[in-house]
VODOGU-764040 format. One line per field, with one value per atom (N, C-alpha, C): residue in one letter; x negated, y, z negated; residue number from 1; atom name. Coordinates in steps of 0.1 Angstrom, whole numbers, plus 5000, padded with zeros to 4 digits. Each point is the difference from the previous one (the first is absolute). Layout:
<rs>
r	(a	...)
c1	(X	...)
c2	(Y	...)
c3	(Z	...)
k	(NUM	...)
a	(CA	...)
</rs>
This chain:
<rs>
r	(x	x	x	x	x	x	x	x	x	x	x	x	x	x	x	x	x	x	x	x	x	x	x	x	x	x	x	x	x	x	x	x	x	x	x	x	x	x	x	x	x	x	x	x	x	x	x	x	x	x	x	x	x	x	x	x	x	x	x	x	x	x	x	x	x	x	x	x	x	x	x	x	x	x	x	x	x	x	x	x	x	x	x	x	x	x	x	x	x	x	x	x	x	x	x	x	x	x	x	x	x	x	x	x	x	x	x	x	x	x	x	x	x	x	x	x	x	x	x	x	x	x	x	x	x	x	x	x	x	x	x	x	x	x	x	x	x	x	x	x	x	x	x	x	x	x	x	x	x	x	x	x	x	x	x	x	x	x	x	x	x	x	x	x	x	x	x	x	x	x	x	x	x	x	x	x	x	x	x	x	x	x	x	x	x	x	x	x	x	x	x	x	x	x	x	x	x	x	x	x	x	x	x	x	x	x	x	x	x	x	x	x	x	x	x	x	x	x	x	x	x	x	x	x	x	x	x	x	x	x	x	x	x	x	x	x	x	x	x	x	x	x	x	x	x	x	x	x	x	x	x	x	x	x	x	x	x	x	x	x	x	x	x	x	x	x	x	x	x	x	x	x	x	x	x	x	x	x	x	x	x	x	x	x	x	x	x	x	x	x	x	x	x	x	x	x	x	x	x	x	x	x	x	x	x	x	x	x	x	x	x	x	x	x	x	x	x	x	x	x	x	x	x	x	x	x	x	x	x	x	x	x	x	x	x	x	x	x	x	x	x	x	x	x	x	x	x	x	x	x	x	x	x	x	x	x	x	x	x	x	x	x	x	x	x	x	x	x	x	x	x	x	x	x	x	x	x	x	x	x	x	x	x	x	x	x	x	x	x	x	x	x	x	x	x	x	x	x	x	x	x	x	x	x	x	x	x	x	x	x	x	x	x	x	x	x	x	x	x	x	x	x	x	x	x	x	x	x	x	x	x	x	x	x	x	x	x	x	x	x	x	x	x	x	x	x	x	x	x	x	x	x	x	x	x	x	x	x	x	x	x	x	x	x	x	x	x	x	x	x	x	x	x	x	x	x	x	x	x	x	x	x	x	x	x	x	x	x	x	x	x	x	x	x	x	x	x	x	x	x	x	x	x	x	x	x	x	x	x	x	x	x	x	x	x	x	x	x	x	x	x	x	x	x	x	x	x	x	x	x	x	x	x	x	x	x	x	x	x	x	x	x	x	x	x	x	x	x	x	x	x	x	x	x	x	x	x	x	x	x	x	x	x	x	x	x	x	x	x	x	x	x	x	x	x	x	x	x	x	x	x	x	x	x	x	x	x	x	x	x	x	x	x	x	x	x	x	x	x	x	x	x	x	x	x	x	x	x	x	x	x	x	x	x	x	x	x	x	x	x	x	x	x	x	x	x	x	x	x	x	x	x	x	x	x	x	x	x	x	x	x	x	x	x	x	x	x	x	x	x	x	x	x	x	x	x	x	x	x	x	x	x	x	x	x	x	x	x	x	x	x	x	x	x	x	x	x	x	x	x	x	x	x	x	x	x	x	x	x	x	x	x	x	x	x	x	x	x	x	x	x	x	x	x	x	x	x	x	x	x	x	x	x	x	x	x	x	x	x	x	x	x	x	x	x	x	x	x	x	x	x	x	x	x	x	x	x	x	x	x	x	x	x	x	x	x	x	x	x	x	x	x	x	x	x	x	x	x	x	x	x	x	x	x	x	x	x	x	x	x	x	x	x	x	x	x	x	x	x	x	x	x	x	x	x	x	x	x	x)
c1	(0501	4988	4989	4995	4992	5005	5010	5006	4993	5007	4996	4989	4988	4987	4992	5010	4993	5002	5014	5003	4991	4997	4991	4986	4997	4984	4998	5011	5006	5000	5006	5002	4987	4995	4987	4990	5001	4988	5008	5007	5008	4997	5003	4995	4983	4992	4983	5000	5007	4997	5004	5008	5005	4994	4992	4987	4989	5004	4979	5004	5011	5003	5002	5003	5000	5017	4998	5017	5006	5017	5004	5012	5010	5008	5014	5011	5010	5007	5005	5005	5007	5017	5007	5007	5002	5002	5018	5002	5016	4999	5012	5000	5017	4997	5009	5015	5012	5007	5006	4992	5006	4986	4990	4988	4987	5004	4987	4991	5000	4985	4998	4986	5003	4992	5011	4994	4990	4993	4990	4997	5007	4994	4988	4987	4992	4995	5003	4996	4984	4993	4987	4999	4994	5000	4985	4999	4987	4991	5008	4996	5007	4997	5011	5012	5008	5012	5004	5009	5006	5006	5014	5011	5002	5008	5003	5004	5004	5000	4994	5004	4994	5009	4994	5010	4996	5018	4995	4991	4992	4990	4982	5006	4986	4992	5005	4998	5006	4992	4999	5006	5014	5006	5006	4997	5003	4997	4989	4993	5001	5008	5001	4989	4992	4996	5001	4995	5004	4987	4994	4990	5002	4995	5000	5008	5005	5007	5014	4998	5022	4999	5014	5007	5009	5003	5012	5010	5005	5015	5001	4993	4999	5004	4999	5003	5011	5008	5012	5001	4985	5002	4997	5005	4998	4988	4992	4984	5000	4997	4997	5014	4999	5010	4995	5010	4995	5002	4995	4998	5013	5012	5003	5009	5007	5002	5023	5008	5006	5012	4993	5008	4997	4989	5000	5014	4998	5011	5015	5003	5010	5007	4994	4999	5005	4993	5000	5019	4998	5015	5013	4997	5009	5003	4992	5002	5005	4995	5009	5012	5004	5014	5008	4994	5007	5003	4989	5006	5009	4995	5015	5012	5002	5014	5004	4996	5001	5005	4989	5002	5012	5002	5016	5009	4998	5015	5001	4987	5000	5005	4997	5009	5011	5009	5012	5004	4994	5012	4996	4991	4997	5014	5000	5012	5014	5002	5014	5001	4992	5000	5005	4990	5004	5016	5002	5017	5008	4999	5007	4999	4996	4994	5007	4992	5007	5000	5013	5003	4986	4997	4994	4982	4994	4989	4997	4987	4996	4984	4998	4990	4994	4986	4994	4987	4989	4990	4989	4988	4993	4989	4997	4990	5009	5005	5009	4989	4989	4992	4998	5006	4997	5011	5011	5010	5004	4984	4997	5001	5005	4995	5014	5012	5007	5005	5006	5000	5018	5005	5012	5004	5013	5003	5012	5001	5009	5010	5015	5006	5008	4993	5005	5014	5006	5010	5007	5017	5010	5000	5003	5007	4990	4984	4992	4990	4990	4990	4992	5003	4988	5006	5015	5009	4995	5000	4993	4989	4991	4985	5000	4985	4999	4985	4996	4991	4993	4988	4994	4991	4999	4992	4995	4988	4992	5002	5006	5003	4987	4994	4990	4998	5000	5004	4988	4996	4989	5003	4991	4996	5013	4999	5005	5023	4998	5019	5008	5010	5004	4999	4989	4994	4998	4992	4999	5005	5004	5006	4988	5008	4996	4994	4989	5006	5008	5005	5006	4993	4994	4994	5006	5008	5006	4988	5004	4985	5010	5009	5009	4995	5000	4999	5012	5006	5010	4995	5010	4996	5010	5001	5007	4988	5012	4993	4993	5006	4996	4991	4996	4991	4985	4988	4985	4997	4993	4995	4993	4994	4996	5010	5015	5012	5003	4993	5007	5007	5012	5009	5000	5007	4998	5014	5002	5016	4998	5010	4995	5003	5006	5000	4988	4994	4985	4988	5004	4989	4993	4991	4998	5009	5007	5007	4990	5016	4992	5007	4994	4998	4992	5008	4993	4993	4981	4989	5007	5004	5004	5017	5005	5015	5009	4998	5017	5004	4996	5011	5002	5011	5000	4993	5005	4992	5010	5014	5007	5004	4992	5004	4988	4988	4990	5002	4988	5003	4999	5014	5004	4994	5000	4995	5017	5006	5017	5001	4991	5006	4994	5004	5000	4991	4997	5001	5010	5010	5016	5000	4998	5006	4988	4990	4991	4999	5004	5002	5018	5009	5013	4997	4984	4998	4994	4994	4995	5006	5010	5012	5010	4996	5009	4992	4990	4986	5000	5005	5001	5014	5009	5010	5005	4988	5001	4986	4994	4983	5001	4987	5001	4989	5003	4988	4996	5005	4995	4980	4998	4988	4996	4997	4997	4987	5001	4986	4994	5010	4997	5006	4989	5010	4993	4999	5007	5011	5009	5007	5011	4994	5011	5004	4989	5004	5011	4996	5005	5013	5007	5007	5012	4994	5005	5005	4984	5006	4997	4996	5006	5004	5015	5007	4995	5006	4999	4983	4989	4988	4998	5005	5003	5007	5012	5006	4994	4994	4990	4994	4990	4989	5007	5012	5001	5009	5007	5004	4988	4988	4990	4999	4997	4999	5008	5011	5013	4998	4996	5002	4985	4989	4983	5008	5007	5003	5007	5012	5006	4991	4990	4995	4983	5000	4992	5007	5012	5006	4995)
c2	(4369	5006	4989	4993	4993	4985	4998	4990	5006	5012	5006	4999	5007	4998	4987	4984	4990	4996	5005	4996	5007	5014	5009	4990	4998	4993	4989	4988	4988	5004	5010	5003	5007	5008	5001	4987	4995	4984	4994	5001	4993	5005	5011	5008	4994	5008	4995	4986	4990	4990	4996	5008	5001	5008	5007	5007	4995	4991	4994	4986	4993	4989	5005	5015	5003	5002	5006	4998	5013	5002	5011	4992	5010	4990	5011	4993	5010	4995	5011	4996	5003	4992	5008	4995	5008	4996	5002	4998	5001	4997	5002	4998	4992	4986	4998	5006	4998	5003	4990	4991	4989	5001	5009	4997	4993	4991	4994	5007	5007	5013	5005	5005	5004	4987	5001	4985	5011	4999	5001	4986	5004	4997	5006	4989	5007	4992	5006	4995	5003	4990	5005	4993	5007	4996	5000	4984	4996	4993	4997	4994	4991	4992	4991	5012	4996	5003	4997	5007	4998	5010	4991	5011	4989	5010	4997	5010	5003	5011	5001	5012	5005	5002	4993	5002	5012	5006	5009	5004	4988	4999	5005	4999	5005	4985	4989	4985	4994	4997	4995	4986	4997	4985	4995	4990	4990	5001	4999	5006	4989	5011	4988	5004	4990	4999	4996	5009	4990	5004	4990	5008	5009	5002	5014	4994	4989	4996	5003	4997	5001	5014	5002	5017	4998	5010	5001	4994	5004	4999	4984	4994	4984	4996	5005	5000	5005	5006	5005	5019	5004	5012	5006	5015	5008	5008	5005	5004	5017	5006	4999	4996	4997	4995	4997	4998	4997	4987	4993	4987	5000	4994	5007	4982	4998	4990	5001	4999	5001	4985	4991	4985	5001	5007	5000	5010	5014	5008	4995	4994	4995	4987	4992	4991	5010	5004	5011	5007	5006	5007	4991	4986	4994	4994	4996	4998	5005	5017	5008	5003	4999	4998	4992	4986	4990	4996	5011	4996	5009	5012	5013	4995	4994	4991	4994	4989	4993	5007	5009	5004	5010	5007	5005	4992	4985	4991	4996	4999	4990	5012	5013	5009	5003	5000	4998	4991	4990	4986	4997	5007	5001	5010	5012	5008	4998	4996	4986	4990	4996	4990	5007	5009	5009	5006	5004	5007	4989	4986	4993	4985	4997	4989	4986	4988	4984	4995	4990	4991	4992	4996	4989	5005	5007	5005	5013	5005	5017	5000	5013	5000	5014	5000	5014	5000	5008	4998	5001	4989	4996	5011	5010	5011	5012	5008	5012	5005	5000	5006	4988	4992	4985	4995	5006	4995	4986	4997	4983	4989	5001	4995	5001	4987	5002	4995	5002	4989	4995	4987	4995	4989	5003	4988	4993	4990	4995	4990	5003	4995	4982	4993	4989	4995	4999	4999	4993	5001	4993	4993	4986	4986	4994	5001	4992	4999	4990	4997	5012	5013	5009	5010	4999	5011	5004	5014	5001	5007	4995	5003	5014	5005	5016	4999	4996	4995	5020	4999	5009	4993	5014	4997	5011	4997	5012	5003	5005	5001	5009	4996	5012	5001	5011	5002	4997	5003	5002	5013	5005	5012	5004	4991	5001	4997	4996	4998	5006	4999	4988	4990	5002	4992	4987	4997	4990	4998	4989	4997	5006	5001	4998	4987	5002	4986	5002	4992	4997	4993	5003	4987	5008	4990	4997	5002	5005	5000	4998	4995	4987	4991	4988	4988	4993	4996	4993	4989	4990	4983	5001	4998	5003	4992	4989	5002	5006	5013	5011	5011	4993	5011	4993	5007	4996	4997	4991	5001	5013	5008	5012	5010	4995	5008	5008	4999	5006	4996	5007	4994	4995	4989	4995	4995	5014	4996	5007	4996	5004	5013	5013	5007	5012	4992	5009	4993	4993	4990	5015	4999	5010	4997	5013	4998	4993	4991	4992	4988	4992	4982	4998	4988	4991	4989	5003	4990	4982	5003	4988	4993	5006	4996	4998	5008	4994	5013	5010	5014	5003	5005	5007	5016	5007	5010	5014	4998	5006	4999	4987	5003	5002	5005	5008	5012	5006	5019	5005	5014	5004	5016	5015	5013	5004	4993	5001	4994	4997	4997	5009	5001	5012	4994	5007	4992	4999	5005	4993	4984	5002	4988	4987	5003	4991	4993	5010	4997	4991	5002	4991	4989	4995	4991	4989	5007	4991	4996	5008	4998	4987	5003	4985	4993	4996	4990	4995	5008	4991	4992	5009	4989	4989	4996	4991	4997	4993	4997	4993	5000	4994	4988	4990	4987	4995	5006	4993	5009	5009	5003	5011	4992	5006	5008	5009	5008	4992	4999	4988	4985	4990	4989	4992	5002	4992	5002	5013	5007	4995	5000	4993	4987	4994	4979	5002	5008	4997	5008	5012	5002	4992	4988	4990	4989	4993	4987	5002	5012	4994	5015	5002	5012	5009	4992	5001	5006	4995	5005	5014	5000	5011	5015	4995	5009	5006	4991	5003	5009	4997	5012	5012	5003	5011	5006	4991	5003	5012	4992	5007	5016	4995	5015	5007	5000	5007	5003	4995	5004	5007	4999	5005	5017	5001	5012	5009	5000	5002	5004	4994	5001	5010	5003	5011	5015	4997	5017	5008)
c3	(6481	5006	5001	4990	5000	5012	5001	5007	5019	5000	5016	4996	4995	5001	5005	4989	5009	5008	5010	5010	5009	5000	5008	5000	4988	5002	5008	4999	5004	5019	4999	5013	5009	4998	4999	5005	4987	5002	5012	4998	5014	5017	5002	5010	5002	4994	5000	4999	4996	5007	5014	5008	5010	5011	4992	5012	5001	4987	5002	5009	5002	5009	5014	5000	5015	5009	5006	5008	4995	5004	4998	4994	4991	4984	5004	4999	5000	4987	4988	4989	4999	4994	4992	4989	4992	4986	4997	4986	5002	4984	4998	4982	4998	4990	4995	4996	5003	4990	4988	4999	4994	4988	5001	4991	4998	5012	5002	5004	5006	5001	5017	5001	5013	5008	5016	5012	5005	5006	5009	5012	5012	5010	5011	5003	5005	5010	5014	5014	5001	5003	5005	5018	5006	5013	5002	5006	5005	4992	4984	4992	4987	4993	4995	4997	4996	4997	4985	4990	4990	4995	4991	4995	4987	4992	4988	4993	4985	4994	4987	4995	4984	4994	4986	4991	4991	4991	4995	4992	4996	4996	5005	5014	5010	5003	4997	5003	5011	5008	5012	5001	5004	4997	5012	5001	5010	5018	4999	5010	5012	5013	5010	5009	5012	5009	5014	5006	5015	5009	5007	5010	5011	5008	5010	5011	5004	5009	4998	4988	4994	4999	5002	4998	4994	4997	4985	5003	5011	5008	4998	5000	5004	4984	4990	4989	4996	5006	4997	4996	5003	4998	5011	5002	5009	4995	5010	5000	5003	4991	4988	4986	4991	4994	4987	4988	4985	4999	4990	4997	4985	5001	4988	4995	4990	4991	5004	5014	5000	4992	5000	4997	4985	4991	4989	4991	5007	4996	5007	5013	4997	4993	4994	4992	4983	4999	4987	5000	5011	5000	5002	5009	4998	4983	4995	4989	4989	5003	4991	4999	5019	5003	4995	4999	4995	4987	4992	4983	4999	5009	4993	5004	5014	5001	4988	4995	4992	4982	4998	4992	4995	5013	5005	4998	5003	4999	4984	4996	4988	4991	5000	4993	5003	5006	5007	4990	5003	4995	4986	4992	4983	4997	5011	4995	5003	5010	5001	4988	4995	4989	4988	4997	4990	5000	5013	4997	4998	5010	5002	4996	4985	4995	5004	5001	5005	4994	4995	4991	4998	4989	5001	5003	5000	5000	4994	4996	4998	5008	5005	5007	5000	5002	4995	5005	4998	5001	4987	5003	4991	4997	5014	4989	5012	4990	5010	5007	5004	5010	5014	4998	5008	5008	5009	5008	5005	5002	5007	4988	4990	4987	4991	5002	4991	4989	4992	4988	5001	4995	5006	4992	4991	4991	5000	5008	5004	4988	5000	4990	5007	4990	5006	5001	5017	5000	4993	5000	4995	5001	4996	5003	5004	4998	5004	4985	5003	4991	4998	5008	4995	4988	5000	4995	4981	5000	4993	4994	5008	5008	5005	4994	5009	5002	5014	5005	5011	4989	5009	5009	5009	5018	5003	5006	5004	5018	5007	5016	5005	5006	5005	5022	5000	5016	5009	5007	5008	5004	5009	5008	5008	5013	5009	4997	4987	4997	5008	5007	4999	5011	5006	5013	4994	4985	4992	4993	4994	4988	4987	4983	4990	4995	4988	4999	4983	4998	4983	4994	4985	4993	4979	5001	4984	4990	4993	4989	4987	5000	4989	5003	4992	5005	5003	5011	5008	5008	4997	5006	5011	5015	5009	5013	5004	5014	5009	5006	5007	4992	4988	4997	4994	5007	5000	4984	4993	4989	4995	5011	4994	5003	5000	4999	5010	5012	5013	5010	5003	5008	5011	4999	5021	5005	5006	5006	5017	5007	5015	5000	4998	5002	4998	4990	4995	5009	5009	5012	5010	5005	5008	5010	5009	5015	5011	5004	5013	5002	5005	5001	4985	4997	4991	5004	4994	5011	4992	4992	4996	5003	5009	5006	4988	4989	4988	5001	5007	4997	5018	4996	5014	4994	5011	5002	4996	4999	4997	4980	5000	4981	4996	5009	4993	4999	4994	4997	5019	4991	5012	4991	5008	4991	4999	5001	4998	4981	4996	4986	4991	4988	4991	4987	4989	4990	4986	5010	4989	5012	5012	5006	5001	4994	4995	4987	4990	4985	5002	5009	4996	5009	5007	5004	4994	4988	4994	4985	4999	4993	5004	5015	5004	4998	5003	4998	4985	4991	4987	5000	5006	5000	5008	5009	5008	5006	4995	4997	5021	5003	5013	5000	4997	4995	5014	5015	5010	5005	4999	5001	4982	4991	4990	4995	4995	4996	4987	4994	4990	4997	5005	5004	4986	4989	4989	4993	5004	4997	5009	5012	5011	4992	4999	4996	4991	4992	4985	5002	5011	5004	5007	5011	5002	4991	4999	4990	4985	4992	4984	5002	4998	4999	4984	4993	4985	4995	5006	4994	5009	5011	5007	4990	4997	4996	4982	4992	4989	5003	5009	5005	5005	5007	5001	4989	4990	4989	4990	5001	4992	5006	5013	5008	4993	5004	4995	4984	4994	4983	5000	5006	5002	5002	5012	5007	4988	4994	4990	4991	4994	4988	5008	5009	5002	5005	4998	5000	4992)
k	(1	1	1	2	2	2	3	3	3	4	4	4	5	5	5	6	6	6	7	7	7	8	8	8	9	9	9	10	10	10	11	11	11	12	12	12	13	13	13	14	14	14	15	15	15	16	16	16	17	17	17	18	18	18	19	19	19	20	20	20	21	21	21	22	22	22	23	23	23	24	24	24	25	25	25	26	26	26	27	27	27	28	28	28	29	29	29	30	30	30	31	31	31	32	32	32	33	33	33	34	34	34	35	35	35	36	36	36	37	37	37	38	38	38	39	39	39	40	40	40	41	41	41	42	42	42	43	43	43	44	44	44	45	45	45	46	46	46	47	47	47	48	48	48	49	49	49	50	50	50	51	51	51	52	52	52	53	53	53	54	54	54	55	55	55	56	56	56	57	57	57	58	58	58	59	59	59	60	60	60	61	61	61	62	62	62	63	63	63	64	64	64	65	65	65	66	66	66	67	67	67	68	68	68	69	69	69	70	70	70	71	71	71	72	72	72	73	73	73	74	74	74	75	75	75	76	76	76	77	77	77	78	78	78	79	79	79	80	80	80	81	81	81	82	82	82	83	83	83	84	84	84	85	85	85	86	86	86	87	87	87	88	88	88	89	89	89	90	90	90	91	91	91	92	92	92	93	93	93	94	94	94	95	95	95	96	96	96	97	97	97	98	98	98	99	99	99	100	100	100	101	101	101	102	102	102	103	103	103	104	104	104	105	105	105	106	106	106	107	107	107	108	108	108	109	109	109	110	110	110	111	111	111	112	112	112	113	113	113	114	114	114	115	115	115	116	116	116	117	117	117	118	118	118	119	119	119	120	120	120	121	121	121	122	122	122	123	123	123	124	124	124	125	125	125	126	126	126	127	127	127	128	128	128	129	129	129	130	130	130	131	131	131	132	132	132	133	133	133	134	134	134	135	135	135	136	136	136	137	137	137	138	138	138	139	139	139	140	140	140	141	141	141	142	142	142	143	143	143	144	144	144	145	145	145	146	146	146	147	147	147	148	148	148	149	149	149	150	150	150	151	151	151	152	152	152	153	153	153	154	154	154	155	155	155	156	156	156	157	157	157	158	158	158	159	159	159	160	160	160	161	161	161	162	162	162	163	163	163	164	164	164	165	165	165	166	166	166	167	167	167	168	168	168	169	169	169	170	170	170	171	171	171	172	172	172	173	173	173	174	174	174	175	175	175	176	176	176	177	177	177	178	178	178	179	179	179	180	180	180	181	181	181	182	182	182	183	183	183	184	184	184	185	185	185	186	186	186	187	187	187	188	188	188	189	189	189	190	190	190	191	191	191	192	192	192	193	193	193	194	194	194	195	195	195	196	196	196	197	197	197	198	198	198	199	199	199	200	200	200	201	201	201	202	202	202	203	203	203	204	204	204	205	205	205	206	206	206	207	207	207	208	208	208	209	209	209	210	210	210	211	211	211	212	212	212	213	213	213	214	214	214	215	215	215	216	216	216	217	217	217	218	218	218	219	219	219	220	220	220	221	221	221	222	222	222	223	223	223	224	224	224	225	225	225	226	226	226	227	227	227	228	228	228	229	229	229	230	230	230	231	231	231	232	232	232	233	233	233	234	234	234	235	235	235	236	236	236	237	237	237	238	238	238	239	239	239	240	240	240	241	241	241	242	242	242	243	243	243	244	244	244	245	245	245	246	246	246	247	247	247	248	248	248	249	249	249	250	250	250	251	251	251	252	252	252	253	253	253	254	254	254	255	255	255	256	256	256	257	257	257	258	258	258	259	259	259	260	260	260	261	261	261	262	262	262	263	263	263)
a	(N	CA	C	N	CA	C	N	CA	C	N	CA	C	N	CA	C	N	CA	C	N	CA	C	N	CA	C	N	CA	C	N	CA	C	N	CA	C	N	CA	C	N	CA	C	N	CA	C	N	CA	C	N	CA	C	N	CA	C	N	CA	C	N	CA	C	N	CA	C	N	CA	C	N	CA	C	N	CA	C	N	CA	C	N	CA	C	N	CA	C	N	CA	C	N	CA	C	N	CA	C	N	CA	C	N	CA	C	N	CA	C	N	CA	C	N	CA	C	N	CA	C	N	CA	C	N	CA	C	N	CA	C	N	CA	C	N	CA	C	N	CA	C	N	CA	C	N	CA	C	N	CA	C	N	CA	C	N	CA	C	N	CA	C	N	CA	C	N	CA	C	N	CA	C	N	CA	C	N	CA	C	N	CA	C	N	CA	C	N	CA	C	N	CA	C	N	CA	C	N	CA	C	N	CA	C	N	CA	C	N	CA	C	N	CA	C	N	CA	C	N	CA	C	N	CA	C	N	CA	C	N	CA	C	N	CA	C	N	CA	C	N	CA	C	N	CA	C	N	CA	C	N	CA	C	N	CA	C	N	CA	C	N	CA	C	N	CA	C	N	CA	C	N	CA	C	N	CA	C	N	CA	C	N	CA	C	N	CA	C	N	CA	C	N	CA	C	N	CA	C	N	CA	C	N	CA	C	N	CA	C	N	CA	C	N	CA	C	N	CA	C	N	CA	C	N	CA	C	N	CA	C	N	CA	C	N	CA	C	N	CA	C	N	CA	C	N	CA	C	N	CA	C	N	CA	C	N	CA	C	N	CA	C	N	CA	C	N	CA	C	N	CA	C	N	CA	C	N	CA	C	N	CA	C	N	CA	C	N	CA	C	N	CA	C	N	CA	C	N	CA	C	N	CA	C	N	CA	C	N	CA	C	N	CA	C	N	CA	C	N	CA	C	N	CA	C	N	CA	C	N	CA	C	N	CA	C	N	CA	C	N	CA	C	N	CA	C	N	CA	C	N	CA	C	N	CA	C	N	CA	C	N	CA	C	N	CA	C	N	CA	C	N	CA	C	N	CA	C	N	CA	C	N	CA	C	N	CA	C	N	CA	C	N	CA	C	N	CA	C	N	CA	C	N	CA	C	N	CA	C	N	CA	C	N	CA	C	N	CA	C	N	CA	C	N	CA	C	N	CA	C	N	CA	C	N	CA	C	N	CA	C	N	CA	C	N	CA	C	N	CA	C	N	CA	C	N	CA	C	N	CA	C	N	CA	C	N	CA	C	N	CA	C	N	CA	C	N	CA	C	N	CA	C	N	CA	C	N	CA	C	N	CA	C	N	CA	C	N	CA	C	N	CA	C	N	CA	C	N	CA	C	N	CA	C	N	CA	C	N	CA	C	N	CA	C	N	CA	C	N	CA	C	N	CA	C	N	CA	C	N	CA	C	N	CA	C	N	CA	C	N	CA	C	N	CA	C	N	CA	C	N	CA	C	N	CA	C	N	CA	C	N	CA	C	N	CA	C	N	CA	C	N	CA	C	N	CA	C	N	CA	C	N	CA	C	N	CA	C	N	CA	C	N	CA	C	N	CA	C	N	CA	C	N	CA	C	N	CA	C	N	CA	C	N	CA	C	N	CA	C	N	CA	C	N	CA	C	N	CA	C	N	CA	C	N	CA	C	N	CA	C	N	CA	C	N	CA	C	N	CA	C	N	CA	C	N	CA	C	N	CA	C	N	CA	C	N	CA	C	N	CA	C	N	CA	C	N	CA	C	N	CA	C	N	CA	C	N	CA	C	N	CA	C	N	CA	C	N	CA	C	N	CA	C	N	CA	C	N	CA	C	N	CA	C	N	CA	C	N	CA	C	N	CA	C	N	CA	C	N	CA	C	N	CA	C	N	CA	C	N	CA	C	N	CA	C	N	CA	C	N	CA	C	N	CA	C	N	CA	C	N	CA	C	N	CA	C	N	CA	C	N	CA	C	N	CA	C	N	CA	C	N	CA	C	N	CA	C	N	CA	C	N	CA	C	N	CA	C	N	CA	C	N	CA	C	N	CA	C)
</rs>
């Protein structure tokens, strides 16, 4: 009640300022379904011109102008017509569209995982209210320097998945080539889709919305067992990968016994 009332008064002051400037006013009004309140569009003829709307507040926001020469039409509206926020609410709904996709797949493939567990990894989520947000501990493969090792990773999605890749970042400490000092991954498949502005990838061993996150986690499962020292995330890790093997393999020795001894 009190809401209609200040729109009545609002509306009101509005009109009397519209008779004391003179001319004749055609109004029409229309109400949100989305909540932002009611538009009010208001033609005056023979004298400036303006539209805009109210919010449900009874506050007058974003107030457009044009002088007496322009007509609505020339603006993109038909006369008489509302002034209303259409690029704002489609923006809004696309967006919503795009997390419920995502969030549809990322549950899907938590429950695939679950029935159908992969060698060599466990995977879950970090707060069960949070889909985009997973937790992931990868067992270091056989026959290589990581074996052993149970190296957790935090995977977290974006919005729009699987249009974009994740990214991965270890929160063990692992010495690895391909992986950032602040422990996030850099292998091509987690690159955004496209061309690479820098010409070392093609375009087909970047992220495609064709990969999973079982077929991301056995990617970087290969990545430990076959480090890539030609474009490195970490290139002291690279050198010492190349030319001193041996101090190489120490440091990830420790990893490996660090990992172990935080189960």
């Amino acid at each position: 009640m009190a809401q209609t009332e200040q729109s009545e008064k609002v509306s009101k002051s509005t009109e009397q300022t519209a008779t004391e400037e003179g001319g004749s006013r055609d109004t029409r009004t229309a109400t949100s379904a989305y909540g932002i309140g009611a538009w009010r569009w208001s033609q005056r003829r023979g004298i400036k011109r303006s539209g805009g709307w109210w919010t449900s507040s009874g506050r007058y926001n974003n107030k457009v102008t044009f002088d007496s020469s322009s007509s609505p039409t020339s603006f993109g509206l038909q006369e008489p017509s509302f002034l209303f926020l259409p690029s704002l609410l489609t923006g809004s709904l696309s967006w919503m569209a795009s997390t419920s996709q995502a969030s549809l797949l990322l549950q899907k493939q938590l429950k695939d995982l679950c029935k159908h567990p992969v060698d060599g990894f466990s995977a879950g989520l970090v707060d069960e209210s949070n889909l985009f947000e997973w937790s992931v501990m990868i067992t270091g493969p056989p026959d290589t320097l990581y074996e052993g090792g149970f190296f957790n990773a935090v995977m977290t999605f974006p919005s729009n998945y699987p249009n974009s890749p994740p990214t991965v970042r270890f929160t063990s400490d692992i010495w690895h080539p391909n992986v950032y000092p602040d422990g996030k991954v850099c292998i091509s498949i987690l690159h955004p889709p496209g061309d690479d502005p820098n010409g070392y990838e093609l375009a087909s061993e970047r992220w495609t919305p064709v990969h999973t996150v079982e077929s991301i986690v056995l990617s970087i499962i290969s990545m430990l067992s076959s480090p890539n020292d030609e474009s490195p995330a970490n290139v002291e890790a690279a050198k010492e990968w190349r030319d001193r093997r041996d101090d190489f393999k120490k440091k990830v020795s420790r990893c490996v016994r660090k990992s172990q001894e935080m189960l």
